[in-house]
N, C-alpha and C positions, 0 to 999 in steps of 0.2 A: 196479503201484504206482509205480515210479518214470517212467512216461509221465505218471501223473498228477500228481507232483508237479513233473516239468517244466513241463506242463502251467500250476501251478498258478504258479511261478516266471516263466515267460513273462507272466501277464497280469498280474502283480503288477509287471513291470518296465511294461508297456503303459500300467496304471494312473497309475502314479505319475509313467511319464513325460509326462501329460497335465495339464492344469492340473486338479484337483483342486476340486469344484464338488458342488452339491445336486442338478443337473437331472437327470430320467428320462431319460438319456441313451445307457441299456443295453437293449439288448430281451433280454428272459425267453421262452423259449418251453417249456410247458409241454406232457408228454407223457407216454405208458406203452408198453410194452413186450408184444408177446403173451406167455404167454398171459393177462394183463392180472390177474394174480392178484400182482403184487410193489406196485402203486402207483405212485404221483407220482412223476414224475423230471422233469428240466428240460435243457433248451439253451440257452447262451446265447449274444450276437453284438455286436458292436461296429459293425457297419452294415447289419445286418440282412438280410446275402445269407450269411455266411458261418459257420456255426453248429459250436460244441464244447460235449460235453458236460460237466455238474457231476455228475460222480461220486456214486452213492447214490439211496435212496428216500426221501424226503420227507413223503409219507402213506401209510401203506399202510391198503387197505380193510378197517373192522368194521364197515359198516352195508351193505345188505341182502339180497334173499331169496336161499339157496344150497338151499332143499330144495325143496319139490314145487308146482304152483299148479295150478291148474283153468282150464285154456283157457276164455276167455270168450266162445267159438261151441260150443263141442262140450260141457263142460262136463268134458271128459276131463280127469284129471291127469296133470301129464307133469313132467319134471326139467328143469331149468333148463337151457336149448341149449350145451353145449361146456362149461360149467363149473359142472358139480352138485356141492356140497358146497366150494367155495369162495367166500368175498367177492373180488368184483371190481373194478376202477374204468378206467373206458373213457372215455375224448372227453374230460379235463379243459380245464375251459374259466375263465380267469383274469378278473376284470378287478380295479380299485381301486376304490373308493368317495372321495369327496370328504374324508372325514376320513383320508385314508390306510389303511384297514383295506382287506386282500385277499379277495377273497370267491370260491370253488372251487365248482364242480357240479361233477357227473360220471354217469353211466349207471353206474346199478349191478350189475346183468344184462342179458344179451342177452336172455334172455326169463324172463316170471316177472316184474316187477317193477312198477309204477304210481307210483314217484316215483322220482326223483334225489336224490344224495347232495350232502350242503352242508357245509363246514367255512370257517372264516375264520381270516387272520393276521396280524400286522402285521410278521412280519419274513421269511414264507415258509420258517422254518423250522419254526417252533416253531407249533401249530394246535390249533383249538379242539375239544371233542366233535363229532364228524359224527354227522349228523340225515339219515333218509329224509325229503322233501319228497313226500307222497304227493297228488302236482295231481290223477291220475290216478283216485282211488280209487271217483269215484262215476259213473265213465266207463266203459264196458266195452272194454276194450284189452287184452293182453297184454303192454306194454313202454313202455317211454319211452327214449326213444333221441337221446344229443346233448343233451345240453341246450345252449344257448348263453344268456351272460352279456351284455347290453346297460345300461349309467348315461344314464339319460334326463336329462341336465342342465335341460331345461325344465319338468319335470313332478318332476325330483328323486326319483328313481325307479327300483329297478332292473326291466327287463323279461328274461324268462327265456322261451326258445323252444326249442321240443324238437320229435321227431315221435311217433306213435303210429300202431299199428296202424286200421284204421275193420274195420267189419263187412263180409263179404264181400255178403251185399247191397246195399251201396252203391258197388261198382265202378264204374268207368264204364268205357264199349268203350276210352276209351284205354286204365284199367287193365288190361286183358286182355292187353294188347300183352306186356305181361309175366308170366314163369310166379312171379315170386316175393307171398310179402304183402304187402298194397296200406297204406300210412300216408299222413296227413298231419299237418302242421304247427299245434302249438297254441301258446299263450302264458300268462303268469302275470306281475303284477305284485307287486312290495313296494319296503315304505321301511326295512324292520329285518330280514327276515328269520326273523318270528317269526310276520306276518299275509301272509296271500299274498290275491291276488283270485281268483274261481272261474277255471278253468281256461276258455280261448275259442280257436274255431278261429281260427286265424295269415293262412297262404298258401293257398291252392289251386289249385293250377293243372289240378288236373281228372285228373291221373293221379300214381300212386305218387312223393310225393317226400319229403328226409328233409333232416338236414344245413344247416337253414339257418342262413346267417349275416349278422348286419347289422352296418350300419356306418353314420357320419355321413360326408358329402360337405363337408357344408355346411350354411347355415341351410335349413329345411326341405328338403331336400337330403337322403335316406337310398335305401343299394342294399343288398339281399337278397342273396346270393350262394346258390344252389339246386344240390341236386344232383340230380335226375332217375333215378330209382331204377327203371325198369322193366328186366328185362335177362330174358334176352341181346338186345344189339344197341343199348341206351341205355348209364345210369350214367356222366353225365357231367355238368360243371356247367354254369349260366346263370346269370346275373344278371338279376331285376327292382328294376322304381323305386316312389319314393315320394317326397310332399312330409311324410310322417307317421312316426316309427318303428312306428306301430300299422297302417300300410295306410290305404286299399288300394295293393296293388302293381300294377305296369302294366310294358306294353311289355317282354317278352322279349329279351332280348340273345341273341346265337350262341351257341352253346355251347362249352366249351374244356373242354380236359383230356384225356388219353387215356381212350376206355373204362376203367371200372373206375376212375374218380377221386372221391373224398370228403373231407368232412372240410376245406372250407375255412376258409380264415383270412385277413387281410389289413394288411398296413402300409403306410406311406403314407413313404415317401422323397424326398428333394425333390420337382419334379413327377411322378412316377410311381408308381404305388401296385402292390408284388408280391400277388401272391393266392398263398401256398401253397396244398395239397391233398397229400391223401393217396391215390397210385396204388397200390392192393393188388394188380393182378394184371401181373406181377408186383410185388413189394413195393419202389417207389422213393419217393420224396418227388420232386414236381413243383412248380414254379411258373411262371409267367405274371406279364408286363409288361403294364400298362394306364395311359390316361391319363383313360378317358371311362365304362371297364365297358362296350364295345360291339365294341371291338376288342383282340385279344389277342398278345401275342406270346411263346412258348414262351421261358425262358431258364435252359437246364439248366447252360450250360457258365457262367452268373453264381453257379451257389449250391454251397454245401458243405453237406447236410446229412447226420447220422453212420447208418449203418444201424440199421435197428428202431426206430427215432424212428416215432410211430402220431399222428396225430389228436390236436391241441391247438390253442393258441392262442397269442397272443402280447401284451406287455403290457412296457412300459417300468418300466424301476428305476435306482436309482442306481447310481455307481459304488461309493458306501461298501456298498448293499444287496450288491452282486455279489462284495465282497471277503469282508466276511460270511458269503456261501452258499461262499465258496469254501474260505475260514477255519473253515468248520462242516464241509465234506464232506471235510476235512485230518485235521481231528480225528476222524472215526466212522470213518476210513479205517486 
């Protein structure tokens, strides 16, 4: 208690000793915690390498499946993987919408489940009823996994990217390379949240991949950031390109991250844009310097990120929003 209230006295001097403005000039990075059954938690950072956290849970999960499903190859029923009889919320993924409103997915289960979870806010604390998004339902999969949150400024539009399981008949010899289930990448549009477009394959690069995440460069200018799921011996990321947020993607970049790296996410800092990711074995937080998404350069000893921090995103707010979340996690404290 009292780390946190120093804590909270330090940024409150930071704040105020700075000129005092509207601009998104705070990054938010939005996270959970194994075993992923407490909810929404956050980080935040003042230049974006060096991250503390806002004390408490933010949303915790009531929407979906925690009991039994029917494998849709075997037909078998089986308990939801690591966490039967709990709601869950995994990969929360942030972004804003042009009126200000915050809009959250999340993976609801690790298996057993055929949509993402949805809630929206306009102050990040205080949230709307969460809704299953079931993209999945007239697709035979097992999961949906990641979603990620894209605002199409040109089409005015949010795009919504996930992975899914495919049918073991559709492997391909690269999938084999791997002993685990094969997925790819699908997508979903909407303008409200209430209509979505039918569910469409995303990426494919021909073998097991999940985790992906886009971004704009520039005008027609967008990079995918992938993560390479076959293992042992892959699970790591890559980068593809695009003049389109919808594809096609092209030209594979190297790959970065240590085996066992997910879960990316990316800022953009003066000329240099960080790529977080999430190293699980063992459990670090990593990032990488870039200036092109072709060439990488590790920079552990630039960031501070706090242990058990998992898979999120990151997303700009004000200073008055960060006094707020700070002011609110004082009070439930």
């Amino acid at each position: 208690m009292k780390t946190f209230f120093a804590l909270l006295m330090a940024t409150a001097f930071l704040l105020t000793g700075c000129q005092k403005d509207e601009n998104p000039d705070i990054y938010l990075f939005t996270s959970f915690h194994e075993p992923s059954t407490d909810g929404l938690q956050y980080l935040y950072s003042l230049d974006g390498l060096h991250w503390d956290t806002i004390p408490g849970v933010w949303l915790r999960p009531e929407v979906g499946n925690d009991t039994t499903y029917a494998d849709a190859w075997t037909g078998e029923t089986k308990a939801p993987a690591f966490y039967p009889n709990h709601k869950v919320l995994r990969d929360p993924s942030i972004v804003q919408g042009p009126d200000g409103v915050f809009h959250l997915v999340w993976t609801t289960q690790w298996m057993g489940s055929k949509g993402f979870g949805y809630a929206s806010s306009r102050d990040l604390i205080h949230w709307s009823e969460q809704r299953v998004i079931p993209v999945m339902d007239s697709i035979p999969t097992n999961n949906v996994w990641a979603p990620e949150l894209f605002y199409d400024e040109e089409e005015r539009q949010f795009l919504i990217i996930w992975s899914s399981q495919i049918p073991p008949e559709e492997y391909t010899a690269a999938d084999t390379l791997g002993t685990n289930a094969c997925h790819r990448m699908w997508y979903t549009t909407t303008r409200d949240f209430l209509t979505f477009s039918p569910a469409r394959k995303y990426y494919d690069p021909g073998f097991n991949s999940i985790d992906g995440y886009l971004l704009k460069r520039g005008t027609d200018d967008y990079v995918l950031i992938v993560k390479d799921n076959r293992k042992p011996g892959y699970s790591n990321l890559f980068c593809v390109f695009s003049d389109s947020p919808y594809g096609p993607f092209h030209s594979p970049s190297t790959t970065f991250g240590r085996t066992y790296s997910e879960g990316p996410c990316a800022i953009q800092t003066g000329d240099e844009w960080i790529i977080y990711f999430d190293q699980y074995h063992p459990q670090e937080y990593g990032a990488v310097s870039t200036t092109d998404f072709r060439t990488f350069t590790p920079i552990p000893d630039r960031i501070k990120v706090p242990a058990a921090h998992k898979h999120g995103t990151i997303v700009r707010i004000t200073r008055t929003q960060l006094e707020e979340l700070l002011e609110a996690a004082s009070t439930a404290a």
